[in-house]
C-alpha positions in Angstrom: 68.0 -12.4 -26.0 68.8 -8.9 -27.6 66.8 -7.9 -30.4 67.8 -9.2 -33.5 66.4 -7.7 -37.1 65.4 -10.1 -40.0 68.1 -8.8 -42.1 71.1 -9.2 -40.0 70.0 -13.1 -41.1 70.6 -12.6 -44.7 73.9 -13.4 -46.4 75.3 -13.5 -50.0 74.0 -16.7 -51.8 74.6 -18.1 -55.2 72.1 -21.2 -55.7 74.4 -22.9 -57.7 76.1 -23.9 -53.9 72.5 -26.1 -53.6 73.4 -29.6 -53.4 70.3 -31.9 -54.4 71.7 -34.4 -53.8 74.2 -36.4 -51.3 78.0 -37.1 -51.3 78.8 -40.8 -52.0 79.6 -42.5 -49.4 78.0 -40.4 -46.9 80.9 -39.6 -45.0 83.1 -38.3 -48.1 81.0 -34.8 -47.9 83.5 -32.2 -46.8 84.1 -30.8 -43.4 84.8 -27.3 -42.2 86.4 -27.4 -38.7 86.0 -24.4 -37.2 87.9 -24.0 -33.3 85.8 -20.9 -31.6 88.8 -21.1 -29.0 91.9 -21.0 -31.4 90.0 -19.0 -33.9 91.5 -21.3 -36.9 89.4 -22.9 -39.5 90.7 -26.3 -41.0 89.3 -28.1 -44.5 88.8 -31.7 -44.6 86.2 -34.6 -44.7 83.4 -36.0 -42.4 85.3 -39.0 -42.7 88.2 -37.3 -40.8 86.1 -36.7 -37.8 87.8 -38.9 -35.9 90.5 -36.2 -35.3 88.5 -33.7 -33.4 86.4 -36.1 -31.7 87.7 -38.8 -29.5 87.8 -40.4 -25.9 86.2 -38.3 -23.7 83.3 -36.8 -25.5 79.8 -37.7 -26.0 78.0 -37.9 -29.5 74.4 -36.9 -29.1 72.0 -37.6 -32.0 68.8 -37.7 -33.0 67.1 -41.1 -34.1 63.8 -39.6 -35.1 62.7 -41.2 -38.5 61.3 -39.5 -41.6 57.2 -39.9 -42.7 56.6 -40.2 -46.3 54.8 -37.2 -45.4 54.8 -35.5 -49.2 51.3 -37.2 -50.6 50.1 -36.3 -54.2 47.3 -36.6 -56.0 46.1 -36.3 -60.0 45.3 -32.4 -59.1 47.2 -31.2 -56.2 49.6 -31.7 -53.6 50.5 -31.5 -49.7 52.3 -31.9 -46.8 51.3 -33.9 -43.4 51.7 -31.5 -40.3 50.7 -33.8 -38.0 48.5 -36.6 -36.1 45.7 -35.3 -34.2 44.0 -37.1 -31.5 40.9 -37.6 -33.5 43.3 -40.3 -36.0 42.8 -37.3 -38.7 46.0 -35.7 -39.8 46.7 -31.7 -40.4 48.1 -30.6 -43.6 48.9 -28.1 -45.7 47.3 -29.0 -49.2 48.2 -26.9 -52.9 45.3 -24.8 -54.1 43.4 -26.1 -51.0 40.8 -23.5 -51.9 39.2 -25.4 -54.5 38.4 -28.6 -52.6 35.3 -28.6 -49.6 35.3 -30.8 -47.2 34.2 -34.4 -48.3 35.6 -34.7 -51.4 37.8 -37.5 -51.8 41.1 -37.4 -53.4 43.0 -40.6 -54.7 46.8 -40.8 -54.1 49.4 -41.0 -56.7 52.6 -42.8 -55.3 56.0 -43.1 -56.3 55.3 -45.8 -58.6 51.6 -44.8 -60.0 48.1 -44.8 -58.7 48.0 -45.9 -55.5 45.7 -48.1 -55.0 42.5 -47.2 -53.8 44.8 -45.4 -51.1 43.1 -41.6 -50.9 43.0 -38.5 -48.4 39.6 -37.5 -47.6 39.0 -33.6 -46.7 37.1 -33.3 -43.3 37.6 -29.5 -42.5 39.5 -26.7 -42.7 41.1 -24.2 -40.6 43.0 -21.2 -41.1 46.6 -22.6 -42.4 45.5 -26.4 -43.5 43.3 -28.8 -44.0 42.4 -31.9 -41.6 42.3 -35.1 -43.7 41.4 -38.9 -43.1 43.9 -41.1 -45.1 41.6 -44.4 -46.6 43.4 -47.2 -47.2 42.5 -49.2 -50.7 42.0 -52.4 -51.8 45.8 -53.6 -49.9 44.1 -52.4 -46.3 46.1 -51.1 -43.5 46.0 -48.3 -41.4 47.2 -44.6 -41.8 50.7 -45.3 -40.9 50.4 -48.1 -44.0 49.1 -45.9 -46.4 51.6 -43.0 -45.5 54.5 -45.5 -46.2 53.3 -47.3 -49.2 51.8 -44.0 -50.8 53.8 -41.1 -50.0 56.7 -39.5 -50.9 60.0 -38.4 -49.5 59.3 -34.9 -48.1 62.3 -33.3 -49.4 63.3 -29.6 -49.3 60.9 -27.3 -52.0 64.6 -25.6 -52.7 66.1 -29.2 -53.5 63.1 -30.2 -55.7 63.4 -26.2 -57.8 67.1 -26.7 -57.9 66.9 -30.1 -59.3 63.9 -28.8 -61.8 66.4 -26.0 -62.9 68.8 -28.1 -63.8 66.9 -30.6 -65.6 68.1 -33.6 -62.8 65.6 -36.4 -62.5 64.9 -37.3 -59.2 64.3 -41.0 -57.5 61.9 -41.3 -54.5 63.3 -45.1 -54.1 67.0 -43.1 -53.7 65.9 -40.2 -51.6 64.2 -42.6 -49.5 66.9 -44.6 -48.7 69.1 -41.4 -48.3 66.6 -38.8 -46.8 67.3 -41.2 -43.8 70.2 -41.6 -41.4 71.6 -44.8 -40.7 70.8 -44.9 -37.0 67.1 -43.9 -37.5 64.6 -45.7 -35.5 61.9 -46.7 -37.8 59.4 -47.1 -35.2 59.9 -43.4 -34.2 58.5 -42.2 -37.5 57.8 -38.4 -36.9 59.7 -35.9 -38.9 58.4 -34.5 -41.8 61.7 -33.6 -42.5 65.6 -35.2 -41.9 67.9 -34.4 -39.1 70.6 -33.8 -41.6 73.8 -33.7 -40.1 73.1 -37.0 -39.4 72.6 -37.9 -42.8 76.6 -37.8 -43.3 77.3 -40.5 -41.2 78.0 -44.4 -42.3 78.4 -47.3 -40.1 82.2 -47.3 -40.8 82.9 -43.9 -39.4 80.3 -44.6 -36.5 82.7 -47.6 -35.9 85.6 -45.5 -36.2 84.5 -43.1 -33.9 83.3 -46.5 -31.3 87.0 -47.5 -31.6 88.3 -43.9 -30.5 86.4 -44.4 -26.9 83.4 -42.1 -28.6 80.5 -42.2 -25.9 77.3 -42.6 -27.9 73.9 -40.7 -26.7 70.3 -39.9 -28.3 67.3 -38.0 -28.5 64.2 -37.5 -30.2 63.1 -34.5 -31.8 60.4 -35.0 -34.3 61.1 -32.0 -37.1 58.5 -29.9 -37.8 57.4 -27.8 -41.4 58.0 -24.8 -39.7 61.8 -25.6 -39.7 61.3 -24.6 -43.6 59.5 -21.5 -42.5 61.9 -18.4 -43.1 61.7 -15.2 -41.1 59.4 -12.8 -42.5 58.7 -10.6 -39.8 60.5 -7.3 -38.8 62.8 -8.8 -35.9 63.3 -12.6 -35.1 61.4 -12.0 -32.0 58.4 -11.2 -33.7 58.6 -14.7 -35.7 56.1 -17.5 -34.7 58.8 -20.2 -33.5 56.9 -23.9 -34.4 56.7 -26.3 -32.0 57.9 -29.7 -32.3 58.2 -33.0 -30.0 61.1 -34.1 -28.3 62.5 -36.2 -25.9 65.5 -37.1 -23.7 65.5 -40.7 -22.5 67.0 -41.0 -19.1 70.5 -42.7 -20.3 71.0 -39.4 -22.2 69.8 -37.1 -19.1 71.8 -38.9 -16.5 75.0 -38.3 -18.5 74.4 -34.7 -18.8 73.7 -34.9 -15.1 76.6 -36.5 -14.1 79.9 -35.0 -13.3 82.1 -35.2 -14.8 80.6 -34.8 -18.0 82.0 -35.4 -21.1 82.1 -33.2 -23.9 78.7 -33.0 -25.7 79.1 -32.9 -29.8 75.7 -32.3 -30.9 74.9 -34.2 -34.3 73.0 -31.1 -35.9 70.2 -28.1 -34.6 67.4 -30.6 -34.0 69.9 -32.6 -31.4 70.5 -28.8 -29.9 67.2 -27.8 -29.3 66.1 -31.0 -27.5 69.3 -30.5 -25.5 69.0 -27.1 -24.3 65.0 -27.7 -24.0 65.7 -29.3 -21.0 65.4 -27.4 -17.6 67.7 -26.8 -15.5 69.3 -28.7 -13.7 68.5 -31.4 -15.9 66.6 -34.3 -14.5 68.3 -37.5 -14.3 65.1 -39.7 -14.9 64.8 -38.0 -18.4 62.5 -35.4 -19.8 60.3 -34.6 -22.9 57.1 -32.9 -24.4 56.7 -29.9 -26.3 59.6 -27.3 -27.2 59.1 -24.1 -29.3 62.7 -23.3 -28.3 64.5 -20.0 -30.5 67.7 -19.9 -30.1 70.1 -16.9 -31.2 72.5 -14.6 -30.3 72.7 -14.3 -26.8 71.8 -17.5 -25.5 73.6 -19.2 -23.1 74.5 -23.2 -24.0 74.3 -25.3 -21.2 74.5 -28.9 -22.4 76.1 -28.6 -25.7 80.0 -27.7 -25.9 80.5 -28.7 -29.7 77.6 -28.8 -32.9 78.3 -30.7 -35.8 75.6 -28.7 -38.5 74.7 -28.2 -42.1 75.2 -24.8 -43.9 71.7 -23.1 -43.2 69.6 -20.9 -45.2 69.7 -17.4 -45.2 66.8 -15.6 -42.9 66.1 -19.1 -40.8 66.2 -20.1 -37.7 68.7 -22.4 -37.8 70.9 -19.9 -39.2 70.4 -17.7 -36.1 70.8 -21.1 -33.5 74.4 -21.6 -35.1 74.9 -18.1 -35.5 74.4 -17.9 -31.4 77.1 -21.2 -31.0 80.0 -18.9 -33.2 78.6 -14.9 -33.4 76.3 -14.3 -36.3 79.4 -12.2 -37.9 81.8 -14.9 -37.9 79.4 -16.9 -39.2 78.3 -15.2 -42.3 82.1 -14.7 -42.8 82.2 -18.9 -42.8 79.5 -19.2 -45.1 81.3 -16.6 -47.3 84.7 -18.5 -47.1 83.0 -21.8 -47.8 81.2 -20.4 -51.1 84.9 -19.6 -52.1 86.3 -22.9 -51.8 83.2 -24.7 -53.5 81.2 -26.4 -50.2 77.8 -27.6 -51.0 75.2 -25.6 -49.2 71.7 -26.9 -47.5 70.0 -30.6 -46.4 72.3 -32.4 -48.7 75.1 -30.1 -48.2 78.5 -30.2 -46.9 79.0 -29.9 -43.6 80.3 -27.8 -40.4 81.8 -28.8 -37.2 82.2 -25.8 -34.6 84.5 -26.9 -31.3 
């Protein structure tokens, strides 16, 4: 991977491309088609996707589900990391220097106190705290009193944007749309949403069944660090995060197999399980830990087409795309989709690359 400065990620932005929240129905959010091939670039809706993808390829997407991983309390507020082994949870806690370790705090839900339900502070380290979550006078384990009590982790940029313009949010809404439809609720893990998935509905899944569309899936659990932009010199220099992924043997033995289909990977998450996989890939399946970066110069070996969001600037998410279509094309993309008015980020338009 050549070296790559932190500004050659930055690109012209006007925040009044955020969307904060999602087209209605899912699958009216509009659709750049960009052919790396034919070097055209076509306009038109997810809806419509069924004219690019058809009989022959392979849709691969992530089912990982969303935690209510966003918990607040009277005087602060945080964000679950992640499970340890202990059954204490890591996370990264508002003002966390004026709490100690012991104290207590109740939870404040979506629809008032919560409870009894409370985090309990057991120690520190050097980015967050480890916490016990105490279930209140309803019972139930931590799982219970994540899903009762917490919030939908969206985006800080969403929740500003939506501040700024004086928009009211709904946690029983972003719930329901911080979610995609094929989510398996018992693989609860992300602390944030796959979201180019989110712009699918069960019609256009159908639609895309009736074409001969091959279905596949994956799990990557998304990580906070996907928020995390790149602040050092070079994106080599940046601490990649690590997340959890898998690839259940179905999935594996079609990328084994020859001949393969076409692989259209539903958004970055769906990529970076895909090309964590060694090589050749294992028939029986694979999964554990990936810190994967991808960027300019890396070669794709089991994804031929990435259906994606429009990214932040200085991410690296921006730089994983930016590898799939040259990081100058792209910011030329992202500049031609300010003109025409697409909506930018997790509830943004959207961007399919052939």
């Amino acid at each position: 991977m050549d070296e790559l400065s932190a500004e050659a990620l930055d690109y012209p932005f006007d925040e009044r491309h955020i969307a904060t929240a999602p087209a209605h129905p899912r699958d009216a959010a509009r659709l750049m088609v960009v052919d790396r091939a034919a070097g055209t670039v076509e306009h038109a809706h997810v809806r419509d996707l069924a004219r690019w993808v058809g009989a022959g390829d392979a849709l691969v997407v992530n089912r990982s589900s969303v935690l209510r991983a966003r918990l607040r309390t009277d005087t602060t507020e945080g964000l679950l990391l992640e499970p340890m082994p202990d059954g204490t949870w890591r996370m990264l806690l508002r003002r966390a220097k004026r709490f100690a370790a012991g104290d207590r705090l109740p939870l404040v839900g979506p629809h008032g106190p919560a409870g009894g339900d409370a985090i309990e502070l057991v120690v520190r380290d050097a980015e967050a705290w480890r916490v016990r979550l105490v279930a209140g006078s309803q019972g139930g384990d931590a799982a219970t009193v994540i899903e009762r009590s917490g919030w939908t982790p969206l985006p800080p940029y969403i929740l500003r944007s939506r501040e700024d313009r004086n928009e009211r949010g709904d946690d029983d809404a972003d719930r329901a749309e911080y979610e995609t439809v094929y989510a398996d609720a018992a693989r609860r893990g992300s602390v944030a949403a796959p979201t180019a998935g989110l712009h699918f509905t069960e019609g256009l899944l159908a639609a895309l069944d009736a074409r001969g569309v091959r279905r596949a899936e994956v799990i990557l659990h998304v990580g906070a660090g996907t928020f995390r932009p790149v602040d050092a010199a070079t994106l080599s220099a940046h601490p990649m995060h690590t997340e959890h992924f898998e690839v259940p043997p179905a999935t594996a033995a079609m990328l084994a197999g020859r001949p393969r289909p076409r692989i259209v990977a539903v958004g970055t998450t769906t990529v970076r399980a895909l090309e964590s996989l060694p090589e050749p890939v294992p028939a029986g399946g694979a999964g554990g830990e990936t810190s994967i970066l991808i960027a300019p110069g890396h070669r794709f070996r089991n994804v031929d087409a990435m259906l994606t969001n429009f990214h932040l600037p200085r991410s690296t998410l921006l730089a994983l795309v930016g590898a799939f279509t040259g990081l100058d094309r792209l910011k030329g993309l992202y500049a031609l989709a300010q003109r025409e008015g697409y909506r930018f980020y997790s509830f943004g338009d959207a961007m399919l690359v052939l």
